[in-house]
C-alpha positions in Angstrom: 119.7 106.5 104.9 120.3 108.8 108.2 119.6 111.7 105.6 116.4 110.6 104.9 115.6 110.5 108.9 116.9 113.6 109.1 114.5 114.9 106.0 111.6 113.0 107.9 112.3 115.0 111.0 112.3 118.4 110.1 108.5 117.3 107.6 106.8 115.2 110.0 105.4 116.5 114.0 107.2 114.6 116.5 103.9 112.1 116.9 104.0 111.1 113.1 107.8 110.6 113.4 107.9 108.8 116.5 104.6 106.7 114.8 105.2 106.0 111.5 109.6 105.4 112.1 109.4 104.2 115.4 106.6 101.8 115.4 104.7 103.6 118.1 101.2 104.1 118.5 99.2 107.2 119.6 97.0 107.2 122.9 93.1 105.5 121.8 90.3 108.0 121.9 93.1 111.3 121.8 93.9 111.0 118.2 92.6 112.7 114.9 90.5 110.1 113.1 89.1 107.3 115.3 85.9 108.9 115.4 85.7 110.8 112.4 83.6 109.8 109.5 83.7 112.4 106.9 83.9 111.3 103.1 87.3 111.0 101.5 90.4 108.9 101.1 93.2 108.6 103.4 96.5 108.4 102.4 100.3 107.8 104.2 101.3 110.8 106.0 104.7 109.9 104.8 104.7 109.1 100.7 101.4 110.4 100.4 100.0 107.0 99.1 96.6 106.5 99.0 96.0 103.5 102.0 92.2 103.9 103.1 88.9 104.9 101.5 86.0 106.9 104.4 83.1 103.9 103.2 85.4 101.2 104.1 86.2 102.6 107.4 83.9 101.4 110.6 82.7 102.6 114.3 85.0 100.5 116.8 85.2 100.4 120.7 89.1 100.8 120.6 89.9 104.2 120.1 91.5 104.5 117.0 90.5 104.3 113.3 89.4 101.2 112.0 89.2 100.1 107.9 87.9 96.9 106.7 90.2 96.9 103.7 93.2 98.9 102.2 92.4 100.4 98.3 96.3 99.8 98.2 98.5 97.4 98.7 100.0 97.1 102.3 102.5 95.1 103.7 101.9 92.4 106.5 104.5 91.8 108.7 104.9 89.9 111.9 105.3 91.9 115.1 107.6 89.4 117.5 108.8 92.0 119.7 106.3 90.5 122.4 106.4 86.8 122.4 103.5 86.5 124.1 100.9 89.1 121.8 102.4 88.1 118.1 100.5 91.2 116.0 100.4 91.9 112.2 102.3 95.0 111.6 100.8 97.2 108.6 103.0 98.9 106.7 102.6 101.3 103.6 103.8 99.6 100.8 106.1 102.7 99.5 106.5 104.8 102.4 107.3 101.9 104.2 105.7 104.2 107.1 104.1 101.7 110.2 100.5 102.1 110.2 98.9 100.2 113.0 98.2 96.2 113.0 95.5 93.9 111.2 93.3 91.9 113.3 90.9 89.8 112.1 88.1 89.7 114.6 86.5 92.5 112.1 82.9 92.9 111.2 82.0 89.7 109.1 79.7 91.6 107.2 83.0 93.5 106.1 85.2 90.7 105.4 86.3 89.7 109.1 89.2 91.9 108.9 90.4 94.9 111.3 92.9 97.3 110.4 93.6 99.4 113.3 95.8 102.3 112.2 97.4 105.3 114.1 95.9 109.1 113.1 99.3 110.1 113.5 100.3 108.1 110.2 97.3 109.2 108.1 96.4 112.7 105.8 93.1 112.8 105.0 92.0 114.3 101.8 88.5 115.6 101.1 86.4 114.1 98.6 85.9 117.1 97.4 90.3 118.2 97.3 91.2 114.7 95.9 91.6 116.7 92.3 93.8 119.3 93.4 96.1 117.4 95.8 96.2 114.5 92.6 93.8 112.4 93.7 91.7 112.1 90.5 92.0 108.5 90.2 90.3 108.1 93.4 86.9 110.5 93.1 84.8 107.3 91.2 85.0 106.1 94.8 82.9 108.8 95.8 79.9 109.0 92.8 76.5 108.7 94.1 75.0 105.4 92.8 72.0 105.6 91.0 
């Protein structure tokens, strides 16, 4: 299992490491996506599974990226490291990489829910480079509706 670390190391910049293996989380308002809004999918940094579609992400106050919904299956888990602020942890499914944490104080118009997720744990892929980087399945996401 230390191999793998090791693998993760020498692939990953010391922020996604440190985010997505130690459970940390990048500064709000200095990271990549939190205020980004170009179409496309985003996917785990780590396994490269696709986690996030552009239209379901949102315009929040806290500083990092905010989704209403995952495309993908995520895992839930409950954050007790601080007895006193009990979080859901979200984690990808495959990569088992940590994303961020669920809150459900979302938009209702959305659904209600909040997934707050680290730029450090995300690639984002162009609508227009899901084909190439095998994305395919993903572009009827992106068809103008008529």
């Amino acid at each position: 299992m230390s191999n793998n670390f090791e693998k993760l190391k020498n692939v990953l910049s010391p922020i996604e490491y440190w985010v997505t293996q130690q459970k940390g989380t990048e500064k709000p308002f200095e990271n990549k996506y939190w205020n980004f809004f170009e179409d496309g999918l985003y996917v785990d940094v780590v396994s490269g599974e696709p986690l996030f579609l552009s239209k379901d992400k949102f315009s929040d106050p806290c500083g990092w990226p905010c989704f209403s919904k995952p495309i993908t299956q995520v895992t839930i888990k409950y954050d007790t490291s601080n007895h006193l602020d009990i979080k859901k942890e979200v984690i990808s499914f495959f990569g088992k990489s940590h994303l961020g944490y669920l809150y459900e104080d979302g938009p209702k118009n959305l659904g209600g829910s909040r997934y707050v997720i680290n730029s450090a744990a995300l690639k984002f892929v162009k609508v227009a480079e899901l084909n190439e980087n095998g994305y395919r399945n993903y572009s009827h996401y992106f068809k103008p509706t008529t």
